[in-house]
N, C-alpha and C positions, 0 to 999 in steps of 0.2 A: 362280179361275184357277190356285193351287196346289194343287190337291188337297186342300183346308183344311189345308193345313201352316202352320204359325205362319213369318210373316215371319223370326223370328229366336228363336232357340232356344240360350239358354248354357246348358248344363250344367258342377259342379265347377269356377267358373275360380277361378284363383289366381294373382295378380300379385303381384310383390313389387320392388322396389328397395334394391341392397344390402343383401339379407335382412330387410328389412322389408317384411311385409305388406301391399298398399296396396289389392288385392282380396280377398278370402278366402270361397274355396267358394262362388262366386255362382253359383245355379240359376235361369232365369228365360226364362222363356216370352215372350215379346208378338206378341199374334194380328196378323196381316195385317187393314190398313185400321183403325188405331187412331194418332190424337195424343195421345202419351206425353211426359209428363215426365219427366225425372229429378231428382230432389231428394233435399239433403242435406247437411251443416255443411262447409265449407273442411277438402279433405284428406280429403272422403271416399270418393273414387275416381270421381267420376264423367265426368271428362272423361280418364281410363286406362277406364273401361267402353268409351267410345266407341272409342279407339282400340286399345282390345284386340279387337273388334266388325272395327274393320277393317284387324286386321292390323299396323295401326304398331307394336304392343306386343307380343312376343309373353308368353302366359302363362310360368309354372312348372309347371303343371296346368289341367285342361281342354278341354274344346271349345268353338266356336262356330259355329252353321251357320246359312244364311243360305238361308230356303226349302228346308230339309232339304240343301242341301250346305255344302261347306266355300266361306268370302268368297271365295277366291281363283275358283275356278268361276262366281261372283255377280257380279264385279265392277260389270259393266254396270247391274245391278237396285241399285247403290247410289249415292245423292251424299253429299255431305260439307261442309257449311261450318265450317271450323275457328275457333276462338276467333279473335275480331280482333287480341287481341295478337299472337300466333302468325305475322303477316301483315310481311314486311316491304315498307311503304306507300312507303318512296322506292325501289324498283323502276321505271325508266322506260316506265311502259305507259296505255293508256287505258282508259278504263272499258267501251268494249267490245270493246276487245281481250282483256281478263279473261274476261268472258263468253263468247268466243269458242272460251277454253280450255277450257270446257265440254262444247263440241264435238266436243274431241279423240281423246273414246275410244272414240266412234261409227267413225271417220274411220280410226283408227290412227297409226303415228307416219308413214308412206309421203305421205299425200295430206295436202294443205293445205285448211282451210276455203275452201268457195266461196260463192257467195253464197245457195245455199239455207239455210247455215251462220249466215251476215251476217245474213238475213230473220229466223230463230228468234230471232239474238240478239236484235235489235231487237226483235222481238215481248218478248222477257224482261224488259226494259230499260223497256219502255214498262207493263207489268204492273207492272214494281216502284216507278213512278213516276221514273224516269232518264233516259229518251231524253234529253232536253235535255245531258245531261252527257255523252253518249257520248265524245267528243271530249275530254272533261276528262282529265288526268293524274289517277293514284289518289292521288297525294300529296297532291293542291290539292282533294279531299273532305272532308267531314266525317265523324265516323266513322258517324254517323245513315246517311249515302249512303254509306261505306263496305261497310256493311253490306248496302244493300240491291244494291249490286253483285255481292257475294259470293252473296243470296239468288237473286239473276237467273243467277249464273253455274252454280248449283246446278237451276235449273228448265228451263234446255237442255239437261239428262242425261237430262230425262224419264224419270225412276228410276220404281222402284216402292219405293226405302227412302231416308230422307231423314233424313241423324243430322246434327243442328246444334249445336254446343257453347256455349251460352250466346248467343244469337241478338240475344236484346234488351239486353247489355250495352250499358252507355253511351250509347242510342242515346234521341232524343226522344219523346215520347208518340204525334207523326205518326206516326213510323219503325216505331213499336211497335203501333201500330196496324194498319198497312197490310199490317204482317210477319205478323199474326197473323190476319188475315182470310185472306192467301193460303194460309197452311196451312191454314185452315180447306176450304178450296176444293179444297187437293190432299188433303185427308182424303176430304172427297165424292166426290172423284173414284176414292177406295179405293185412295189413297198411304197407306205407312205413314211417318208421322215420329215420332220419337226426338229430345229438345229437354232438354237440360241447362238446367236453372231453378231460378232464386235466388227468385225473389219467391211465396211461398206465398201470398201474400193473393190472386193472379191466378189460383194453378192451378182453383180452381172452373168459372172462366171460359172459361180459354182450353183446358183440357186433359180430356178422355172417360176417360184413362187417365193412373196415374200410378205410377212405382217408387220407394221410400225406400230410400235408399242411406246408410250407414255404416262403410266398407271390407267391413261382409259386408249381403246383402242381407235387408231388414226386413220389408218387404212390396210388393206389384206385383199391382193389376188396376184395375177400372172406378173412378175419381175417387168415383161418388155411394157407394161400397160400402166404401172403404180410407184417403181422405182421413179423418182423426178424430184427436182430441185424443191416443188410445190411442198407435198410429204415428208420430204427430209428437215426442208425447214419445219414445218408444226409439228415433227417429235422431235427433233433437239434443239430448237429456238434460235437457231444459228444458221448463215446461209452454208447449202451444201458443200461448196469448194474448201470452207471451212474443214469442215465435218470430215471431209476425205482424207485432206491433207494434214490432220493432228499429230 
């Protein structure tokens, strides 16, 4: 549907904070219609990749284009679920009011959700295992339901790119399960998602593609071809049995 352009295309990026390097010279392709990880030690840039990707960050150096244009042009073709920390949970809202806000950039900032708007969510809600909570306040969730609030409110943008930063943090073995069946689901359906991931022992499983991350980039493509004891070692400096077994 892109003219085989790669989902997302960084060439040269370079992040830094107060002169410290936190990206450097990151080159990196990832094809359209691939579940991608990203992995890598505390501090190695991976959740400044995501938002340099969309804009929150800007570089020092680089580009990034997003189906051959620049994000700001893309907007629409992307969602986002930000780390749960990030999130402040005593905001007085409901949980499908959250998902609602989903809606909003279809909509613009002029018209208010209606209820073709209300249906979707509900459809989102009821996919992520929620409905019952709609009504709930986002404070008086768990962060397991927290989480999958924020994955419903991401699947009413009906993206084609889907960056999550750390998804399955904190969250239970259900939560982690049911999270990762639906990306499997919006992968088939030739979504691309981008997924910040701590647990190496899982990427076999859950993940077709994966990037190593270091502040500079190690290596990036198909899981059965680049996951190896080689790559493991030179992004955590440590032999892999290590690494798995922490």
């Amino acid at each position: 549907m892109n003219n085989n352009l790669p989902a997302i295309q960084i060439d040269d990026l370079t992040v830094a904070y107060d002169y410290k390097p936190v990206l450097w010279d990151i080159d990196l392709v990832i094809p359209e219609g691939v579940l991608m990880a990203i992995v890598g030690p505390n501090g190695a840039g991976k959740s400044t990749l995501i938002k340099s990707i969309l804009g929150i960050i800007k570089p020092i150096a680089g580009t990034v284009q997003v189906f051959g244009k620049p994000y700001k042009k893309q907007v629409d073709k992307v969602a986002y679920v930000p780390q749960k920390g990030s999130v402040d949970w005593d905001f007085p809202t409901t949980a499908l009011d959250v998902v609602m806000m989903g809606t909003y950039g279809n909509l613009g900032w002029i018209k208010r959700p209606g209820q073709k708007e209300k249906k979707v969510s509900l459809e989102a809600l009821e996919k992520v295992g929620m409905l019952e909570f709609k009504s709930r306040q986002i404070s008086q969730l768990s962060g397991g339901q927290q989480q999958r609030i924020f994955l419903a409110r991401a699947l009413v943008q009906n993206a084609e790119i889907y960056l999550m930063d750390e998804p399955f943090q904190g969250v239970d073995a259900t939560t982690e399960k049911a999270i990762i069946n639906i990306l499997k689901e919006l992968r088939q359906a030739g979504k691309t998602l981008i997924v910040v991931h701590h647990d190496l022992q899982t990427v076999p499983e859950y993940f077709d593609w994966v990037t190593f991350l270091n502040v500079k980039g190690i290596a990036s493509g198909p899981v059965m071809e680049i996951f190896n004891d080689d790559n493991l070692t030179k992004t955590y400096g440590i032999n892999y049995k290590v690494a798995v077994n922490q």
